[in-house]
C-alpha positions in Angstrom: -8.7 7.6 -1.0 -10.4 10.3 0.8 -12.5 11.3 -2.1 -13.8 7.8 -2.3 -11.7 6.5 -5.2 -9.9 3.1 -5.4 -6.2 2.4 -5.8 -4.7 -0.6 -7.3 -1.8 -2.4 -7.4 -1.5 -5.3 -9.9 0.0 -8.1 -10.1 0.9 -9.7 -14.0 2.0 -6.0 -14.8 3.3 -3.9 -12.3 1.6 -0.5 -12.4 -0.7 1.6 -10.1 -4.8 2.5 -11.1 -7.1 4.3 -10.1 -10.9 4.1 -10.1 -14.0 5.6 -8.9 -16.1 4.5 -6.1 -18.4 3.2 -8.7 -15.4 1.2 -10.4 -14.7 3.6 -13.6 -11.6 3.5 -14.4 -9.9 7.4 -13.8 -6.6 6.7 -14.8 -2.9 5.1 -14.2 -0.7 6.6 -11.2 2.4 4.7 -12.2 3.3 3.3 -15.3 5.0 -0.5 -16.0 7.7 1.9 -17.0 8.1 2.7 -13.3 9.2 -0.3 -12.0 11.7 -3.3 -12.7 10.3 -5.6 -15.0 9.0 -8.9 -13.7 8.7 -7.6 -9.6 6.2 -8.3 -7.2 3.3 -6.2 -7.3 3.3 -3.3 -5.0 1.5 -2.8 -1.6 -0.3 0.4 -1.8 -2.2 3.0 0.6 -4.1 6.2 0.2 -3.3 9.3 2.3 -5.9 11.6 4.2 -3.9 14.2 1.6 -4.3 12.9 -1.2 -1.4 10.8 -1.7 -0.7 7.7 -2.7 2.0 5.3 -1.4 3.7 2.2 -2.8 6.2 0.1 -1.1 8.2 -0.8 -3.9 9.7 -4.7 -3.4 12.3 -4.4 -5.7 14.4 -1.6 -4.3 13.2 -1.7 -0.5 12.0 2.1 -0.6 8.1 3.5 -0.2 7.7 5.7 -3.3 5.0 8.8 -2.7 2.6 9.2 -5.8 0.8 12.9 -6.4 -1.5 14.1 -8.8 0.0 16.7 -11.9 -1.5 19.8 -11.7 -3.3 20.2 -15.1 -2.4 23.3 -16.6 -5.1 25.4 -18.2 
């Protein structure tokens, strides 16, 4: 990512991470819930805004990831 942080894509459960550049763990960008059950794990990139995209094997499409605004 531009900030320096990691994104993962994994492959026994498919889900998204993300982790510092030191390797702490910051939190999940997509959820097993996300995806079919059993699928190949995702190819992932990081955008220059911030972004994260997944092509997503089991329905052919690239699915765009951004972060919630947190609300005060």
């Amino acid at each position: 990512c531009p900030d320096g942080n990691i994104v993962t894509s994994e492959k026994a459960i498919p889900r998204i991470k993300l982790y510092s550049p030191a390797g702490d763990f910051i939190g999940v960008v997509a959820p097993p819930e996300s995806f079919v059950s059993g699928q190949s794990p995702c190819d992932v990139a990081a955008g220059g805004n911030g972004r994260i995209y997944a092509m997503d094997p089991a329905t052919g499409n690239i699915r765009v990831f951004v972060e919630k605004k947190k609300v005060p």
